[in-house]
mmCIF file of the N, C-alpha and C atoms, coordinates in Angstrom:
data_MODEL
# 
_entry.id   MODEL 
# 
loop_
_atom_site.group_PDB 
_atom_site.id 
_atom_site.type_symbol 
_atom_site.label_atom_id 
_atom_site.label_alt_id 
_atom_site.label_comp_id 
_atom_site.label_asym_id 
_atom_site.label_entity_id 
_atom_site.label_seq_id 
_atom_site.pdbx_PDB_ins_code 
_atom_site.Cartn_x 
_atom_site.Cartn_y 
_atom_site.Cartn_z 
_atom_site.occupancy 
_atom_site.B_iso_or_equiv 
_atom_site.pdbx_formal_charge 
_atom_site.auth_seq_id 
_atom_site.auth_comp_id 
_atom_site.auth_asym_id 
_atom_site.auth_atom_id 
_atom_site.pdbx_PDB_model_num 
ATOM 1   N N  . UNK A 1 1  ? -6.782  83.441 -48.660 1.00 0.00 ? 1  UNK A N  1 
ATOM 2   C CA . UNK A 1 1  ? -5.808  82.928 -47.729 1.00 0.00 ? 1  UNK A CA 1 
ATOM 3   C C  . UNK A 1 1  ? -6.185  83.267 -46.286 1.00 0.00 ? 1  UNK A C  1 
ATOM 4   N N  . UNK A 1 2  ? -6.601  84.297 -46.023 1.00 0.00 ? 2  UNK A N  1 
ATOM 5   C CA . UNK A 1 2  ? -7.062  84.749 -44.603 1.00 0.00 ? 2  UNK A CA 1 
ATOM 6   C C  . UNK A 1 2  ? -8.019  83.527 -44.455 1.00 0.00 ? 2  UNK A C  1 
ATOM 7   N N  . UNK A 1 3  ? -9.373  83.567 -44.924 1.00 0.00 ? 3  UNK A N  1 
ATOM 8   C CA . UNK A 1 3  ? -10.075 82.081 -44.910 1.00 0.00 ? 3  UNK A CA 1 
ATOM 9   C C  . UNK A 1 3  ? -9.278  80.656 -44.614 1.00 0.00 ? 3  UNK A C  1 
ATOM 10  N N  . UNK A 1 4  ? -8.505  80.076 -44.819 1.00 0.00 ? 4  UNK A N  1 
ATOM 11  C CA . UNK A 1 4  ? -8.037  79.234 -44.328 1.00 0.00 ? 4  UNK A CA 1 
ATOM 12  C C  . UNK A 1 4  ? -7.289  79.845 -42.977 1.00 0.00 ? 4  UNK A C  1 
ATOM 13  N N  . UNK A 1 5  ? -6.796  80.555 -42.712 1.00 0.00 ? 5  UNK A N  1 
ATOM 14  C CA . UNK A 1 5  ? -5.992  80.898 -41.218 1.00 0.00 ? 5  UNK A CA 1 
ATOM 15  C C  . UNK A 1 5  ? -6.875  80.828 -40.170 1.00 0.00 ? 5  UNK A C  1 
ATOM 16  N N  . UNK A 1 6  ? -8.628  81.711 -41.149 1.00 0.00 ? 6  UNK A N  1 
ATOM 17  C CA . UNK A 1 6  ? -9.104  81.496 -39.458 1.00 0.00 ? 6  UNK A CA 1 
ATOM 18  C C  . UNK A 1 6  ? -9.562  79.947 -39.524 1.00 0.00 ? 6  UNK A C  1 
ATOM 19  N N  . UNK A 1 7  ? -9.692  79.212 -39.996 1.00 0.00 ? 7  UNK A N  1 
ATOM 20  C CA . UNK A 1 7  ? -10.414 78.025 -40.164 1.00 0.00 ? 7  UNK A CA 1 
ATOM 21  C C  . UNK A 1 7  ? -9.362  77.257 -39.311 1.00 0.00 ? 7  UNK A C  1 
ATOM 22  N N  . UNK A 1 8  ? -7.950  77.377 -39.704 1.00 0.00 ? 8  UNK A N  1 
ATOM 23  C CA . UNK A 1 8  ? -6.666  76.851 -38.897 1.00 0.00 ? 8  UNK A CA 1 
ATOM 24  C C  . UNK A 1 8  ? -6.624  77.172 -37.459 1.00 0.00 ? 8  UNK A C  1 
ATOM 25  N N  . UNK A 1 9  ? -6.948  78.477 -37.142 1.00 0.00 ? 9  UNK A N  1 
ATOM 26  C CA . UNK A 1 9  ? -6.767  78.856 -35.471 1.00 0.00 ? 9  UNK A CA 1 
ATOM 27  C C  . UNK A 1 9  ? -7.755  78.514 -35.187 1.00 0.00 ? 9  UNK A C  1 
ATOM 28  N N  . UNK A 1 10 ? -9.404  78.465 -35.514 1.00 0.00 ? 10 UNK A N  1 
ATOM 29  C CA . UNK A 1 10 ? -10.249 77.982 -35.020 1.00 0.00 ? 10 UNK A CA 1 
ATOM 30  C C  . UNK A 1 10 ? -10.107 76.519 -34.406 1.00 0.00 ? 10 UNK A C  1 
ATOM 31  N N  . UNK A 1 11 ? -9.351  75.384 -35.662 1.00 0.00 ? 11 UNK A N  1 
ATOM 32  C CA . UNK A 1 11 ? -9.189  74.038 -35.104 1.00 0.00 ? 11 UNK A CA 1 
ATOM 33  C C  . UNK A 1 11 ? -8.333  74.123 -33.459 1.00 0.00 ? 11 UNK A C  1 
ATOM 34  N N  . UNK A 1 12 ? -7.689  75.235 -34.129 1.00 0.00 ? 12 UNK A N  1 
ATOM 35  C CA . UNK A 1 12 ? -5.986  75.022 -32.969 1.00 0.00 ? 12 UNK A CA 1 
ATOM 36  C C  . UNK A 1 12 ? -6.720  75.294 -31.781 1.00 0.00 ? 12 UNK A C  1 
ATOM 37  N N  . UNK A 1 13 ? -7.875  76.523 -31.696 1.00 0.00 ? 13 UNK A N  1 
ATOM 38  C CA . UNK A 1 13 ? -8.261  76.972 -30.608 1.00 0.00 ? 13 UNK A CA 1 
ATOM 39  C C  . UNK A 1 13 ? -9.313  75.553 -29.691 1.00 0.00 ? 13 UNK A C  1 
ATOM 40  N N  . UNK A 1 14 ? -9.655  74.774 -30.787 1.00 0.00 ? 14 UNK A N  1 
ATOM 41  C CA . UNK A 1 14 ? -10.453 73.752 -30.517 1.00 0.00 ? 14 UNK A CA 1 
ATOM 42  C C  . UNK A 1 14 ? -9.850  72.892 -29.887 1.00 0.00 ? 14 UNK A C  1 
ATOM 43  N N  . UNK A 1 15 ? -8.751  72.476 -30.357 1.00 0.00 ? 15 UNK A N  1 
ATOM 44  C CA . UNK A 1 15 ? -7.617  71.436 -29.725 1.00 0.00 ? 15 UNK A CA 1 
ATOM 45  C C  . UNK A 1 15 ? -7.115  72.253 -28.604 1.00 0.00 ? 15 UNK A C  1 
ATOM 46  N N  . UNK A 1 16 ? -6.970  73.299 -28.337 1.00 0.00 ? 16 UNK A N  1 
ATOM 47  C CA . UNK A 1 16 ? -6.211  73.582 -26.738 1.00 0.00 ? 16 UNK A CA 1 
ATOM 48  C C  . UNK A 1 16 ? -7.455  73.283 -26.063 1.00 0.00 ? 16 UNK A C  1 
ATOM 49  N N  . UNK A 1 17 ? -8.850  73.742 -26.707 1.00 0.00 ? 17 UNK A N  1 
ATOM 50  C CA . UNK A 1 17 ? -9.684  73.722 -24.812 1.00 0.00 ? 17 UNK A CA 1 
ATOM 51  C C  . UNK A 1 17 ? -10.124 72.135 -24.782 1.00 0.00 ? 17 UNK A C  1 
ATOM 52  N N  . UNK A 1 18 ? -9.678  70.935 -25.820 1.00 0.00 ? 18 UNK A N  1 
ATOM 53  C CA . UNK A 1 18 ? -10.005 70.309 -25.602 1.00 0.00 ? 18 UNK A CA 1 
ATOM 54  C C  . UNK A 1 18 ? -9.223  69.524 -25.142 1.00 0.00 ? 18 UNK A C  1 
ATOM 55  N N  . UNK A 1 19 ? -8.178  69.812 -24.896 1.00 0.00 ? 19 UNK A N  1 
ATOM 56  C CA . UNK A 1 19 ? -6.979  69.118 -24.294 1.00 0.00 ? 19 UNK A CA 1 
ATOM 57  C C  . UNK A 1 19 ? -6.872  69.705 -22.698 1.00 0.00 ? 19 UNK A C  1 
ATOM 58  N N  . UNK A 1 20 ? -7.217  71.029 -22.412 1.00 0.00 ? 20 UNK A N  1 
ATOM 59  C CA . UNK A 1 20 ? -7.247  71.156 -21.989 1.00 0.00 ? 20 UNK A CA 1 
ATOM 60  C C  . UNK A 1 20 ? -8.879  70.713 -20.452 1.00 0.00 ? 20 UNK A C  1 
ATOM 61  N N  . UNK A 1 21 ? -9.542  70.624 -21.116 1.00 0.00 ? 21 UNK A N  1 
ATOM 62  C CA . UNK A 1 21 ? -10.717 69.938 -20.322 1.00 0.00 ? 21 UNK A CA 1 
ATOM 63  C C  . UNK A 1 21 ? -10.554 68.357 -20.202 1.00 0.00 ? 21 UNK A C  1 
ATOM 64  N N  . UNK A 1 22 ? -9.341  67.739 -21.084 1.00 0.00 ? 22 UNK A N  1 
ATOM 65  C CA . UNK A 1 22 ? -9.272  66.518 -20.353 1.00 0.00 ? 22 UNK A CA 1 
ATOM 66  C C  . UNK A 1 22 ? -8.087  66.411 -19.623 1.00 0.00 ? 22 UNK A C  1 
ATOM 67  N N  . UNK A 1 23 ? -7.345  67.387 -19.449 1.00 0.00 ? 23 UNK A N  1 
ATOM 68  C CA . UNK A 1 23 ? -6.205  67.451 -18.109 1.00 0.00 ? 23 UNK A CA 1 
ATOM 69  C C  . UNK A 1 23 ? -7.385  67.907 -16.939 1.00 0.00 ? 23 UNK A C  1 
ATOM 70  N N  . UNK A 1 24 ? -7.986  68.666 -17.071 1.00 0.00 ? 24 UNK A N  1 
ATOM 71  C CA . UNK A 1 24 ? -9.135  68.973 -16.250 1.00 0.00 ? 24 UNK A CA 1 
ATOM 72  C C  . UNK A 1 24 ? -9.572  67.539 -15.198 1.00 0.00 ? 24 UNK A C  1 
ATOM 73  N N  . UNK A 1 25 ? -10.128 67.123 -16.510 1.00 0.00 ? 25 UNK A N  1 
ATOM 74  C CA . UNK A 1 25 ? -10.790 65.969 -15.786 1.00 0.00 ? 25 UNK A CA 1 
ATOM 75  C C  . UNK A 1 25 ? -9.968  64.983 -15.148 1.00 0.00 ? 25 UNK A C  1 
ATOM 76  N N  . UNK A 1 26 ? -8.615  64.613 -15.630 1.00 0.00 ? 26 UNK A N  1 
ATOM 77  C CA . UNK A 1 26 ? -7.790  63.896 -14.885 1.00 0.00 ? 26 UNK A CA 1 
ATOM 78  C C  . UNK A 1 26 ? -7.398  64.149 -14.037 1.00 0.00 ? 26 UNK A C  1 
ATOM 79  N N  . UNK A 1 27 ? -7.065  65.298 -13.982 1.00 0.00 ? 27 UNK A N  1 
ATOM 80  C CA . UNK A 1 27 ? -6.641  65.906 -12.129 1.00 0.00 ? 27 UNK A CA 1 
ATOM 81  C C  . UNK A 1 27 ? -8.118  65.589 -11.650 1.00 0.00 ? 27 UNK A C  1 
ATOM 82  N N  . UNK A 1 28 ? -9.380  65.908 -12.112 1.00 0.00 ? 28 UNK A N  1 
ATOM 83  C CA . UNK A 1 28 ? -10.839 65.330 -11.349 1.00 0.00 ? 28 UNK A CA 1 
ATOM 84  C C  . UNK A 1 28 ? -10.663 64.268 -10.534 1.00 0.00 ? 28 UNK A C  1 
ATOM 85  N N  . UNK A 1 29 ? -10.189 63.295 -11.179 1.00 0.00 ? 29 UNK A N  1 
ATOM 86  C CA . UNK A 1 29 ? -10.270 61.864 -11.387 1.00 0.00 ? 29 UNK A CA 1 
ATOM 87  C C  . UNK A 1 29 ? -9.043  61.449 -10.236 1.00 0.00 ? 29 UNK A C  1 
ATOM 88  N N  . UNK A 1 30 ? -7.680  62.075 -10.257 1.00 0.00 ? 30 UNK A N  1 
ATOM 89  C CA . UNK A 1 30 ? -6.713  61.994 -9.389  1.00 0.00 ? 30 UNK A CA 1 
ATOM 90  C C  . UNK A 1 30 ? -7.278  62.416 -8.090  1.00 0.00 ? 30 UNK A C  1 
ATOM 91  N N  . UNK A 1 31 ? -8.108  63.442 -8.017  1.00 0.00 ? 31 UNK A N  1 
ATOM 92  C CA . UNK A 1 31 ? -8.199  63.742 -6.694  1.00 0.00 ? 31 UNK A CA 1 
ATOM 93  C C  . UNK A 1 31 ? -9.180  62.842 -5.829  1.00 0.00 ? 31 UNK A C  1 
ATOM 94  N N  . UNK A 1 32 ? -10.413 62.570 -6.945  1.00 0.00 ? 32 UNK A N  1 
ATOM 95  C CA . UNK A 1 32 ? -11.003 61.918 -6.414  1.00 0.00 ? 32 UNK A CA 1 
ATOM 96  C C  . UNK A 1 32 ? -10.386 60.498 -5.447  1.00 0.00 ? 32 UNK A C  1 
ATOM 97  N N  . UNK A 1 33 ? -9.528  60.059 -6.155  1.00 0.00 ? 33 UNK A N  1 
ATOM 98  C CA . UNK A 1 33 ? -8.882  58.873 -6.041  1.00 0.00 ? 33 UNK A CA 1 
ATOM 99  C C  . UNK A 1 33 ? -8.055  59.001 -4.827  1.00 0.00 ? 33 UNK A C  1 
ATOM 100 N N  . UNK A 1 34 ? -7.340  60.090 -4.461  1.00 0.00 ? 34 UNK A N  1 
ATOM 101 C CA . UNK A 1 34 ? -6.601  60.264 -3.268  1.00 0.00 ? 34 UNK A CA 1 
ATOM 102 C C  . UNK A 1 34 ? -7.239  61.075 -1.655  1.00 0.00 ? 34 UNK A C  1 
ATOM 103 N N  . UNK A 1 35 ? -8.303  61.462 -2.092  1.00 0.00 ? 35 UNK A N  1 
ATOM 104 C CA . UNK A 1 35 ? -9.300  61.645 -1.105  1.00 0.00 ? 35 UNK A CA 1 
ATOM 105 C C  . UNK A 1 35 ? -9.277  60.269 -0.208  1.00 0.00 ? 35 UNK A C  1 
ATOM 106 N N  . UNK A 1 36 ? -8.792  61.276 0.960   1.00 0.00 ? 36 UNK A N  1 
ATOM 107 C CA . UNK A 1 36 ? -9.224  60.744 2.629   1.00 0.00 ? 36 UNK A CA 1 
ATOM 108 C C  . UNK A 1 36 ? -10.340 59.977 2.707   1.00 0.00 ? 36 UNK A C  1 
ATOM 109 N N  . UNK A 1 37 ? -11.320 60.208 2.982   1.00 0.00 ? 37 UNK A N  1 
ATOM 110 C CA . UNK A 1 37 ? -12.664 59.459 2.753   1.00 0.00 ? 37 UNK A CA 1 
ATOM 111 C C  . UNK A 1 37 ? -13.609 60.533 2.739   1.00 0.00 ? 37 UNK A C  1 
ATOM 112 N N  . UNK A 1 38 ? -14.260 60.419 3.797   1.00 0.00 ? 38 UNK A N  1 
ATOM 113 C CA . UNK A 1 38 ? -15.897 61.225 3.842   1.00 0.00 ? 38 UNK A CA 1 
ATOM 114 C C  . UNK A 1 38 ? -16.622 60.185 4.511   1.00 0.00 ? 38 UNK A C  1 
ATOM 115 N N  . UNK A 1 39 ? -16.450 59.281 5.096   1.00 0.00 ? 39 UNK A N  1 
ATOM 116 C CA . UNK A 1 39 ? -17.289 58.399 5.928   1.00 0.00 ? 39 UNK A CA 1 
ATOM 117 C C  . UNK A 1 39 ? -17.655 59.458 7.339   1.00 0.00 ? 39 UNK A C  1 
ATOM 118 N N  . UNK A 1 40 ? -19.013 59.712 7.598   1.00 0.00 ? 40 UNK A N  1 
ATOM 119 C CA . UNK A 1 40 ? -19.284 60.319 8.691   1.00 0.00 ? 40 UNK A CA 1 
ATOM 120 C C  . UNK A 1 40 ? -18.844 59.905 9.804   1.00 0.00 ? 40 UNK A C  1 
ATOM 121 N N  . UNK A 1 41 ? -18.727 59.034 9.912   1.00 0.00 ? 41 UNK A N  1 
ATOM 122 C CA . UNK A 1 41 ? -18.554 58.850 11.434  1.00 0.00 ? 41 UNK A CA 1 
ATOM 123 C C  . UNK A 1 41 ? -16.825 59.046 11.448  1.00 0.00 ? 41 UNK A C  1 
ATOM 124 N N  . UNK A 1 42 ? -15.738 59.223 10.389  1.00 0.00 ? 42 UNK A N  1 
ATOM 125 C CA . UNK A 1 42 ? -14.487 59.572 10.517  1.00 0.00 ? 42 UNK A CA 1 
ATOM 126 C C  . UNK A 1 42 ? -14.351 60.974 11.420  1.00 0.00 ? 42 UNK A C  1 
ATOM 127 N N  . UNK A 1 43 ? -15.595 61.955 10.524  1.00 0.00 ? 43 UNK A N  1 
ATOM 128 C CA . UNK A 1 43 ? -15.684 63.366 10.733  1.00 0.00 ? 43 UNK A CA 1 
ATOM 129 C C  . UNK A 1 43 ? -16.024 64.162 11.963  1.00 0.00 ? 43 UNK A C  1 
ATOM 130 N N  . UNK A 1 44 ? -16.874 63.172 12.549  1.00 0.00 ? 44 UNK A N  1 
ATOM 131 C CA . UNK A 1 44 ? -17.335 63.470 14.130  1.00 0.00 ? 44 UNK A CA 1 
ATOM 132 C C  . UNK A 1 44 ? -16.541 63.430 14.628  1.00 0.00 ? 44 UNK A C  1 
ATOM 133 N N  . UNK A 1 45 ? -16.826 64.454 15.892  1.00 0.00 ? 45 UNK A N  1 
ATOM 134 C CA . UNK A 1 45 ? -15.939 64.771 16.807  1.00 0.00 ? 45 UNK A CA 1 
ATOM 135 C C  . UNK A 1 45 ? -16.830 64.945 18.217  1.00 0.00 ? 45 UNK A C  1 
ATOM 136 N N  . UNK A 1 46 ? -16.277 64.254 19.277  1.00 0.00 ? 46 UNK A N  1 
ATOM 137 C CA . UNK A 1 46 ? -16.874 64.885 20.664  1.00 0.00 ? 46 UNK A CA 1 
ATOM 138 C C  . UNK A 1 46 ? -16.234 65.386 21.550  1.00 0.00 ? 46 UNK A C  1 
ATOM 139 N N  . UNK A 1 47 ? -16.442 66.152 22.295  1.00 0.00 ? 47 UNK A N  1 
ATOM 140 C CA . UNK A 1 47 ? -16.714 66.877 23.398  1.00 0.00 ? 47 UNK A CA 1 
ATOM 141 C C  . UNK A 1 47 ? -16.472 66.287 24.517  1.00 0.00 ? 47 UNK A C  1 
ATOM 142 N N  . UNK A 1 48 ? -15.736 65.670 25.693  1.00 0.00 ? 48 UNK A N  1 
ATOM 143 C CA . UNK A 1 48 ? -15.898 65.690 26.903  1.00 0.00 ? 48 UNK A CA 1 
ATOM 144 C C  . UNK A 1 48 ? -16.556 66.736 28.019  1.00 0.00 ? 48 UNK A C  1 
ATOM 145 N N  . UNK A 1 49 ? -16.587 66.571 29.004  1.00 0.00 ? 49 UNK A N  1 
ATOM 146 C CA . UNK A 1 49 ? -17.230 67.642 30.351  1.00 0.00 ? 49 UNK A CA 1 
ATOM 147 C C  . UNK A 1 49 ? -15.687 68.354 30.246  1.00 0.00 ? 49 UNK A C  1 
ATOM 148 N N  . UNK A 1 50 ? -15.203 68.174 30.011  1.00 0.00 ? 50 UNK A N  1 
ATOM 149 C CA . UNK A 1 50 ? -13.576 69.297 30.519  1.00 0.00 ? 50 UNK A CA 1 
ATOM 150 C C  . UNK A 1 50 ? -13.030 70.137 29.310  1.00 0.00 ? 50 UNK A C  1 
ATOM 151 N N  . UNK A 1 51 ? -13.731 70.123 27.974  1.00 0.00 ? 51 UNK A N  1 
ATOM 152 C CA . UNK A 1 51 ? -13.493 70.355 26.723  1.00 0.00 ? 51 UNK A CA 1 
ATOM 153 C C  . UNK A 1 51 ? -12.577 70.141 25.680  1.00 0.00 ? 51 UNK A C  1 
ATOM 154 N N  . UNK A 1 52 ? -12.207 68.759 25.913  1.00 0.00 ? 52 UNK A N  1 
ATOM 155 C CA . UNK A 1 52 ? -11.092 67.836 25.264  1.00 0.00 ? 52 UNK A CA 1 
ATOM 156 C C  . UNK A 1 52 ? -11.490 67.293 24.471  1.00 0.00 ? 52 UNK A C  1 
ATOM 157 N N  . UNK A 1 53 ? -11.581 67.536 22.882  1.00 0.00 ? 53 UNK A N  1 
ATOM 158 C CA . UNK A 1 53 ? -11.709 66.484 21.578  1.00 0.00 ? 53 UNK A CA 1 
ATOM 159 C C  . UNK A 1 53 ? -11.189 65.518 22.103  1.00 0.00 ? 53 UNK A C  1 
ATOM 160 N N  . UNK A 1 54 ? -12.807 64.503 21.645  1.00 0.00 ? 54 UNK A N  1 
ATOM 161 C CA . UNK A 1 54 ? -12.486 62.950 22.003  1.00 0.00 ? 54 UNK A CA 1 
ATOM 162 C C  . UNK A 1 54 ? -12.710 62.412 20.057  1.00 0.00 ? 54 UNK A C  1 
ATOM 163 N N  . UNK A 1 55 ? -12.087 60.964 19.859  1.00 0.00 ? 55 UNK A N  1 
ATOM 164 C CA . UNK A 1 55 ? -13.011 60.274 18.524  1.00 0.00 ? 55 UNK A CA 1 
ATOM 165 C C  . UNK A 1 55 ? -14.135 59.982 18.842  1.00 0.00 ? 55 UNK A C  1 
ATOM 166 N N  . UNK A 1 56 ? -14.126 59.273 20.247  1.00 0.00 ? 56 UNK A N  1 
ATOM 167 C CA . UNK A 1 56 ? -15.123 57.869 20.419  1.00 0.00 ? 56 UNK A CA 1 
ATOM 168 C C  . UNK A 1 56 ? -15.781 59.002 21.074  1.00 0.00 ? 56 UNK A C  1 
ATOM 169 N N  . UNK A 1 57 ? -17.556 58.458 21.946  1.00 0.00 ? 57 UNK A N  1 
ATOM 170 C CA . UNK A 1 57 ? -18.626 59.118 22.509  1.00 0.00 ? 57 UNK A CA 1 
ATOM 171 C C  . UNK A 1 57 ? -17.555 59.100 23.648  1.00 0.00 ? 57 UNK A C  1 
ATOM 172 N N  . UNK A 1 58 ? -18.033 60.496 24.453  1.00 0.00 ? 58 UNK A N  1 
ATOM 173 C CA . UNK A 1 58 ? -17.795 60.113 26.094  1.00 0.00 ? 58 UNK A CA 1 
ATOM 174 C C  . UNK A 1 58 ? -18.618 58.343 27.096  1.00 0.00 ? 58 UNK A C  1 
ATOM 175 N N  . UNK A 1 59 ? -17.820 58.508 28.004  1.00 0.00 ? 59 UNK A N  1 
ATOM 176 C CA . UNK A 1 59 ? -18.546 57.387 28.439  1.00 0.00 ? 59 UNK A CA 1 
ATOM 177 C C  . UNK A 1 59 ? -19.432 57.984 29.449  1.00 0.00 ? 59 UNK A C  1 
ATOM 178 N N  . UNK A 1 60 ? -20.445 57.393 29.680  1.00 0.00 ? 60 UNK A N  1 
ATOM 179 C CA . UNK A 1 60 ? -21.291 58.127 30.449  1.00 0.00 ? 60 UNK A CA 1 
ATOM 180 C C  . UNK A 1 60 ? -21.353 57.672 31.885  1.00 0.00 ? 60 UNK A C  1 
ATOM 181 N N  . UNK A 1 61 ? -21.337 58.536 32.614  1.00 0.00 ? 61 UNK A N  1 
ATOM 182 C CA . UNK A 1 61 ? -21.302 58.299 34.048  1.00 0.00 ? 61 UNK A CA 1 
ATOM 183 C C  . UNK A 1 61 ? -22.439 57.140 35.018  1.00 0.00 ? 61 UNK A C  1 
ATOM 184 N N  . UNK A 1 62 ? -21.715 55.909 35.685  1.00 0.00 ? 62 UNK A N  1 
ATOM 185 C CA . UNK A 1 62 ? -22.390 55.328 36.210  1.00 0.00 ? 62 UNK A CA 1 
ATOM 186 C C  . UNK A 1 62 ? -23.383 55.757 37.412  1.00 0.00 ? 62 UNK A C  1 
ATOM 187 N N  . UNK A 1 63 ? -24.111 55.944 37.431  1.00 0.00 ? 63 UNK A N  1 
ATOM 188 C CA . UNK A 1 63 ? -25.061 56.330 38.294  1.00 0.00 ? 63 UNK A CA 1 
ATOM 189 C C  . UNK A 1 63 ? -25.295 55.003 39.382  1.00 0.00 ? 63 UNK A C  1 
ATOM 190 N N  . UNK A 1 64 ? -25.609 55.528 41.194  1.00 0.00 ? 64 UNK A N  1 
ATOM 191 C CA . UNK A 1 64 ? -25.508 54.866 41.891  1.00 0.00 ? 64 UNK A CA 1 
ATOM 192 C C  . UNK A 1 64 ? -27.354 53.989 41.996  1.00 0.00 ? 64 UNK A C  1 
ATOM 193 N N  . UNK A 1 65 ? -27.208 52.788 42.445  1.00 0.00 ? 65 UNK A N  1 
ATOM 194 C CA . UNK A 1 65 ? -28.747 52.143 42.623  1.00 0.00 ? 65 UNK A CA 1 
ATOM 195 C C  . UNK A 1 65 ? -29.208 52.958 43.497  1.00 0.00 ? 65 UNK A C  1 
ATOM 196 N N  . UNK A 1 66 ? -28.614 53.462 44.261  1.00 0.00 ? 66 UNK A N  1 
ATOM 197 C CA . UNK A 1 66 ? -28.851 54.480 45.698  1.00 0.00 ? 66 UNK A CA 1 
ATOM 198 C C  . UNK A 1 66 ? -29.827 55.294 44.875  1.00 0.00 ? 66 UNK A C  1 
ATOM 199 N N  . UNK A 1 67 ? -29.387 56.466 44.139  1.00 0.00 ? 67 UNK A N  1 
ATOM 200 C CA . UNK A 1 67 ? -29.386 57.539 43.466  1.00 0.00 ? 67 UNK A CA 1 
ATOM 201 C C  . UNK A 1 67 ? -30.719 57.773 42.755  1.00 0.00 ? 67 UNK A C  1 
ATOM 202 N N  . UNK A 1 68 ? -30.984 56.271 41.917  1.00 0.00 ? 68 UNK A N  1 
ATOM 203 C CA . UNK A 1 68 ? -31.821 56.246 41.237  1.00 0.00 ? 68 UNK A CA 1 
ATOM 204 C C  . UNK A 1 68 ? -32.849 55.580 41.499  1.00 0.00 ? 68 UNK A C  1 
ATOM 205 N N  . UNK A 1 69 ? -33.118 54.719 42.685  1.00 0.00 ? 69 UNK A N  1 
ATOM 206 C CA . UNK A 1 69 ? -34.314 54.608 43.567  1.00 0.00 ? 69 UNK A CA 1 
ATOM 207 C C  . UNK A 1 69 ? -34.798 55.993 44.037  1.00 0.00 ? 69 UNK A C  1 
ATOM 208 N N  . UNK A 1 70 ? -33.863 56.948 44.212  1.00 0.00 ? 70 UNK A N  1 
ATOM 209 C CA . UNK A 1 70 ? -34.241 57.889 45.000  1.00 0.00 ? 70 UNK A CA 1 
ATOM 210 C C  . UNK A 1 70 ? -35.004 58.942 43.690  1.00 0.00 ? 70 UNK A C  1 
ATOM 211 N N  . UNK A 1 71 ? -34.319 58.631 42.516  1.00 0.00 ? 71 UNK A N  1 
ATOM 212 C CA . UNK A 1 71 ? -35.149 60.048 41.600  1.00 0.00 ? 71 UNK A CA 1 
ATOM 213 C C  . UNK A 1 71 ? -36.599 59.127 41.210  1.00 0.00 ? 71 UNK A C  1 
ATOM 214 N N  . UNK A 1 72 ? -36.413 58.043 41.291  1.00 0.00 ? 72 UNK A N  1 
ATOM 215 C CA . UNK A 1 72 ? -37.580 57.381 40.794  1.00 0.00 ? 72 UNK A CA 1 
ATOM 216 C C  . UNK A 1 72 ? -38.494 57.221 41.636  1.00 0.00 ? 72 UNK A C  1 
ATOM 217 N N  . UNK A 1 73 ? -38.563 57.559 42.947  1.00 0.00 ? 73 UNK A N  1 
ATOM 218 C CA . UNK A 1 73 ? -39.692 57.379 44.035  1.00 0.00 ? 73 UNK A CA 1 
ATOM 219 C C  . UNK A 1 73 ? -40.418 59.035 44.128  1.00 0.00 ? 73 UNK A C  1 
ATOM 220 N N  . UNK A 1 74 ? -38.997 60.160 43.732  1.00 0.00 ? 74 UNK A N  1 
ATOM 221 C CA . UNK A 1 74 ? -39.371 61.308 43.887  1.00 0.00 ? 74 UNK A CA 1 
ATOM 222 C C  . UNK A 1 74 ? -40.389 61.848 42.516  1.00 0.00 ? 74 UNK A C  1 
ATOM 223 N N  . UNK A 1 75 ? -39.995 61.006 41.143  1.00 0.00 ? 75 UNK A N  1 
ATOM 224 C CA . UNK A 1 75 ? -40.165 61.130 40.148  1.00 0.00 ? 75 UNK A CA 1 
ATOM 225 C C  . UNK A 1 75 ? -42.054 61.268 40.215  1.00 0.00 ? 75 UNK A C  1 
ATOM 226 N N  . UNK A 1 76 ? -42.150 59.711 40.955  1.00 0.00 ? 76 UNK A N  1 
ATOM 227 C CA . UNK A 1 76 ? -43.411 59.306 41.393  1.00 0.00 ? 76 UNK A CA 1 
ATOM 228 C C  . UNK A 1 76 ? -44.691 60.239 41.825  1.00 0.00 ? 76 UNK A C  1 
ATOM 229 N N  . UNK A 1 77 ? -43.827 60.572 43.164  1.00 0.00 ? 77 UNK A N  1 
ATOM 230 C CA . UNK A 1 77 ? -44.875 61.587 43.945  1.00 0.00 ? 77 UNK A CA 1 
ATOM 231 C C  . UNK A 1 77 ? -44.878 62.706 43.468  1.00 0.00 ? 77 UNK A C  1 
ATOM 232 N N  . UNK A 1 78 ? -44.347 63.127 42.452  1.00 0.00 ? 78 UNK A N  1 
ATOM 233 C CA . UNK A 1 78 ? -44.626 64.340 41.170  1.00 0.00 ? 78 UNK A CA 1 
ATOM 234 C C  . UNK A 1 78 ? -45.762 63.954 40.702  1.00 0.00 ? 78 UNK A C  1 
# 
């Protein structure tokens, strides 16, 4: 009689972890499913000159024709 009991708790013990690894996997499966995304470019973050989280890139400063004749002639005679 002992012989059949453990043979009985063995099944029983079989049926909890296997019930239990497919609640497992369904919460897997749920989370996956309710996940935000993961698209990189959601995740980025920038920086302004004043240290203010932006989404988008900063915009970058227009530089004058003045300005840049002038680094490019100096650029030159380097």
């Amino acid at each position: 009689m002992a012989r059949s009991q453990n043979s009985f708790i063995k099944k029983q013990k079989e049926k909890k972890r296997m019930k239990k690894k497919e609640e497992k996997q369904e919460k897997k499966e749920m989370r996956k499913e309710q996940s935000k995304g993961g698209a990189l470019d959601d995740m980025i973050a920038y920086v302004d000159d004043y240290g203010n989280i932006l989404d988008s890139p900063p915009e970058e400063p227009k530089k004058d024709k003045k300005k840049e004749k002038e680094e490019n002639s100096e650029n030159k005679e380097n």
